[in-house]
C-alpha positions in Angstrom: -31.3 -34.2 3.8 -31.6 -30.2 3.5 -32.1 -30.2 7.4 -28.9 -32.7 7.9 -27.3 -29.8 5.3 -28.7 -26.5 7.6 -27.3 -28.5 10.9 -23.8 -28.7 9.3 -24.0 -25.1 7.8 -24.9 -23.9 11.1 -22.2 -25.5 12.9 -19.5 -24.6 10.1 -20.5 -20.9 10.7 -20.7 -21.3 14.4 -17.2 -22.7 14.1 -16.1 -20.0 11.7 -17.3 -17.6 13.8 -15.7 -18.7 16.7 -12.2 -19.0 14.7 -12.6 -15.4 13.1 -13.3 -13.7 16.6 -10.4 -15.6 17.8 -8.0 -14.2 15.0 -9.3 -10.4 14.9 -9.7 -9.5 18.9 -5.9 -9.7 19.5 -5.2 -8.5 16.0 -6.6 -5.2 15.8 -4.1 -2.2 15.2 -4.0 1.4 14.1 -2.1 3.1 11.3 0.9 5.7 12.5 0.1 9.0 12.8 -3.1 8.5 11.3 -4.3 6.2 14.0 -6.7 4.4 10.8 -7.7 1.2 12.8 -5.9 -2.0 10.9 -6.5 -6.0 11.0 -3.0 -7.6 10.9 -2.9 -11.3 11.3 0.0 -11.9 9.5 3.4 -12.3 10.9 5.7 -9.0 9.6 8.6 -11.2 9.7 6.6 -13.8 7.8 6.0 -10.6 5.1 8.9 -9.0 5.2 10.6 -12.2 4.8 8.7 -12.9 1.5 9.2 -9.5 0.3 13.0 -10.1 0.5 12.9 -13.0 -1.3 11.0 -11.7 -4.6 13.5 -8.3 -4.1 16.0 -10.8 -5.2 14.0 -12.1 -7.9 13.2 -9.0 -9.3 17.2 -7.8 -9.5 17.7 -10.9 -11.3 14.8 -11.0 -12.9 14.8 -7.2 -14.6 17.6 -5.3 -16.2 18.8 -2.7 -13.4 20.2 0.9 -14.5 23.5 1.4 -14.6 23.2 5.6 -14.3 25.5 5.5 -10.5 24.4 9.1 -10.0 21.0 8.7 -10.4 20.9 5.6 -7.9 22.7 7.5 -5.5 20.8 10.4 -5.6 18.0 8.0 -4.9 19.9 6.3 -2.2 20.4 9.7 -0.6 17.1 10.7 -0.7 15.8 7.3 1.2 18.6 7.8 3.5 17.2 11.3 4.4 13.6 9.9 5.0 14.9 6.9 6.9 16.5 9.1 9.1 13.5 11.6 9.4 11.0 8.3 10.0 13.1 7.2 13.1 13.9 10.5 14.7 10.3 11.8 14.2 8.5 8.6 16.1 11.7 8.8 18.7 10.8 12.2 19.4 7.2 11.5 20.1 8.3 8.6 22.4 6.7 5.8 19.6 7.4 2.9 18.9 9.9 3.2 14.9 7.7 1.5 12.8 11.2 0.7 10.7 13.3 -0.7 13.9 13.5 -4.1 12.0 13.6 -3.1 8.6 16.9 -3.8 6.1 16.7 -0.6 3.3 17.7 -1.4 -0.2 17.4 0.5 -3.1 17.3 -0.5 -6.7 17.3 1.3 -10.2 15.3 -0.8 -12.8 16.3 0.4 -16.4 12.3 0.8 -18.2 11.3 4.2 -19.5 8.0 2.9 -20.3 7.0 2.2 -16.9 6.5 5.3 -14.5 6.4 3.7 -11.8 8.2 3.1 -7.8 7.6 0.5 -5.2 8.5 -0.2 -2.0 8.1 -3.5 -0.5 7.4 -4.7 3.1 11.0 -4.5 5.0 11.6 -1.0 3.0 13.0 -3.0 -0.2 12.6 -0.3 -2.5 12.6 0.2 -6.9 12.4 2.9 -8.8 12.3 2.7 -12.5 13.8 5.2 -14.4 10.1 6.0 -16.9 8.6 8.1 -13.5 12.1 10.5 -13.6 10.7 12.0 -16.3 7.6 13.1 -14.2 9.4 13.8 -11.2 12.0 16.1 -12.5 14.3 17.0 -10.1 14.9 15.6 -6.2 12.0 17.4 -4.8 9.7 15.4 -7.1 11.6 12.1 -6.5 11.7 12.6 -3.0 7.6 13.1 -2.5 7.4 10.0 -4.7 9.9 7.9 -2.5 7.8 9.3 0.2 4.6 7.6 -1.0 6.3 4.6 -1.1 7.7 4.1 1.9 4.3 5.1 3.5 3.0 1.9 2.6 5.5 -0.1 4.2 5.5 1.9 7.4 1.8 1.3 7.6 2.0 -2.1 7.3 -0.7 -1.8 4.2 1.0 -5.3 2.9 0.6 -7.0 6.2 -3.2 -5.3 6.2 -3.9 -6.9 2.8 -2.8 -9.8 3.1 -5.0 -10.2 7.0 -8.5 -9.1 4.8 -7.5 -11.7 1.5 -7.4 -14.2 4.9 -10.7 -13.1 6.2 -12.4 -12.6 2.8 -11.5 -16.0 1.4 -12.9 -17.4 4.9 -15.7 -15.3 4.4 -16.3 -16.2 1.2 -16.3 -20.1 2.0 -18.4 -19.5 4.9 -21.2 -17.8 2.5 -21.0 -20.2 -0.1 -21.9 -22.8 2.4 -24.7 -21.1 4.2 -26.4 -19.9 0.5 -26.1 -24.0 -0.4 -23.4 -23.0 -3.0 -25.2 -20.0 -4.6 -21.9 -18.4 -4.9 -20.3 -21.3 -6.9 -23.2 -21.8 -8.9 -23.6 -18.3 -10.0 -19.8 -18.1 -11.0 -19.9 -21.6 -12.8 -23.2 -20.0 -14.9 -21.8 -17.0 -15.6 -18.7 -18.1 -16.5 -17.0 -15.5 -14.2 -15.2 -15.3 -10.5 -18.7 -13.7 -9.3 -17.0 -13.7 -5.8 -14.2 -12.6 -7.3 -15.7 -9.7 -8.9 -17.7 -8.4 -5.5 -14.7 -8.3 -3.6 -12.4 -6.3 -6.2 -15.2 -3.4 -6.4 -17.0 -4.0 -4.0 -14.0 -4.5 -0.8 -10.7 -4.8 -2.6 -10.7 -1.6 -4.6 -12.6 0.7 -2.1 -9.7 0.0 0.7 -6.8 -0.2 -1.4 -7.6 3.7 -2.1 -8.3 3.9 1.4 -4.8 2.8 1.6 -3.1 5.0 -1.4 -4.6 8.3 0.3 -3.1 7.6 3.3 0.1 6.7 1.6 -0.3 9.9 -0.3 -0.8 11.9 3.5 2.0 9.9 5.4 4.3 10.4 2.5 4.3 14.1 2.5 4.8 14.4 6.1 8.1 12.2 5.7 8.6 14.9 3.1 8.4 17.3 4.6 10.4 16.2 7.6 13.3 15.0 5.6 13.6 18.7 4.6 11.7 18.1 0.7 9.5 20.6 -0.9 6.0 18.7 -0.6 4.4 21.6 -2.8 6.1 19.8 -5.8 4.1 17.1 -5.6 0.7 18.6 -6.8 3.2 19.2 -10.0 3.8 15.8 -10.1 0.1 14.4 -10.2 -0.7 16.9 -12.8 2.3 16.0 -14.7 1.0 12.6 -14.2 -2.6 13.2 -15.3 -1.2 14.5 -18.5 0.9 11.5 -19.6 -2.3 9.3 -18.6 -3.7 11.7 -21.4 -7.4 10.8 -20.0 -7.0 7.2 -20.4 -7.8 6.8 -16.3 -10.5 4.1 -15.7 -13.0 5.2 -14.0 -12.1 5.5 -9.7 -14.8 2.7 -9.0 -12.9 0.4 -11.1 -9.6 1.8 -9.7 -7.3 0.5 -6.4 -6.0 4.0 -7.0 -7.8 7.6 -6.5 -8.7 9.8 -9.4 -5.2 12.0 -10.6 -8.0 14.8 -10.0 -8.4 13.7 -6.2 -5.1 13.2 -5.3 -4.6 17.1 -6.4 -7.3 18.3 -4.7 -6.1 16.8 -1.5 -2.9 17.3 -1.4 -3.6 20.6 -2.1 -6.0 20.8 0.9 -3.2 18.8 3.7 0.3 20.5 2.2 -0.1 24.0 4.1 -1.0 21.9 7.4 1.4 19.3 7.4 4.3 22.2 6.4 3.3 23.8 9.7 3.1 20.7 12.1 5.9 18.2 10.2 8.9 21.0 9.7 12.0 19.6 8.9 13.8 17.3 11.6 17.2 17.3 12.9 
């Protein structure tokens, strides 16, 4: 029977192999700018699609701001770094990573949260508990910034290709090992697989991800004409209202408050020199 079993795990992982190759030759990409190789699988209309749909669902879902000024300074400000996104990657002769995207923008009324998002598509929130860390437009704008970094990378698409691959993965090993995986997590009482791939994959790339959010969003910035130097004052605005209740980075999807200071400190005079402001 266990040599019937090692036949059939073979050929599983012979045919998984096969099937992953298949999915990641075509599928390899890199970052903008950064040039960071990425695995996309997934369709972006597919994602952007999805993201559109839970958009609504949030502004029916939470109770939006009714402050008019303060959503259209916001509106303003992601007007300024559309603009700057296109005409930068039209000046290099690139390819707009936002050609297909339909901007919104969206105040959500919760002081307790400190918080902005941007989905896939450039579907954006901000809620209005991180105005009180970023101050003024400067601040708001490096925020905003961050955001939309992540949806100009593609780092949803990116995720949701390696949650494909993992979970494949995962199967693949559970059947080779004779179930060990399964086993373990039934003892224990605990997702074991679950647990390797937060810290172990999951967490490690999405800070991957958040520092090059953190780089791509002060060159858009910067080119949209914003004082990127205020956002050092922001993450140490930030580390005091975590008042040293930051778990530890390991256990993070997000870099240290200390990390993020230290390099943006390090990229802001380079990135003010190559990424001035664009017409």
């Amino acid at each position: 029977m266990s040599s019937i079993n090692n036949i059939n795990r073979r050929k599983f992982l012979g045919y998984f192999g096969c099937c992953a190759c298949g999915f990641i030759i075509p599928s390899c990409a890199t970052a903008p700018i950064t040039d960071r190789k990425q695995l996309k699988l997934m369709p972006e209309s597919t994602i952007n699609r999805q993201a559109a749909q839970l958009y609504e669902r949030v502004k029916r879902k939470t109770k939006l701001s009714n402050d008019t000024k303060q959503l259209n300074e916001i509106k303003d400000i992601g007007l300024r770094i559309e603009n700057s996104v296109t005409a930068y990657f039209d000046s290099v002769n690139k390819l707009d990573p936002t050609n297909n995207f339909q901007w919104e923008y969206i105040l959500i009324d919760n002081d307790k949260i400190k918080n902005a998002w941007c989905m896939p598509g450039g579907k954006i929130a901000v809620y209005t508990g991180i105005l009180k860390i970023t101050k003024n437009k400067h601040g708001l704008a490096n925020v905003m910034g961050h955001e939309i970094a992540h949806a100009v990378a593609k780092h949803s698409i990116e995720r949701a290709s390696r949650a494909l691959i993992l979970n494949l993965g995962t199967a693949a090993i559970d059947i080779f090992s004779g179930g060990a995986i399964s086993n373990a997590s039934r003892t224990a009482g605990v997702d074991v697989a679950g647990m390797l791939r937060t810290f172990g994959i999951d967490n490690p790339f999405g800070r991957k991800q958040e520092t090059e959010a953190d780089y791509l969003g002060l060159i858009f910035s910067s080119l949209a004409g914003y004082d990127i130097r205020e956002s050092v004052k922001i993450w140490e605005r930030m580390k005091e209202a975590f008042k040293g209740q930051e778990p530890p980075e390991w256990m993070s999807t997000h870099p240290s408050s200390e990390k993020r200071i230290a390099n943006l400190k390090n990229w802001i005079p380079e990135i003010i020199l190559k990424y001035p402001p664009i017409a």
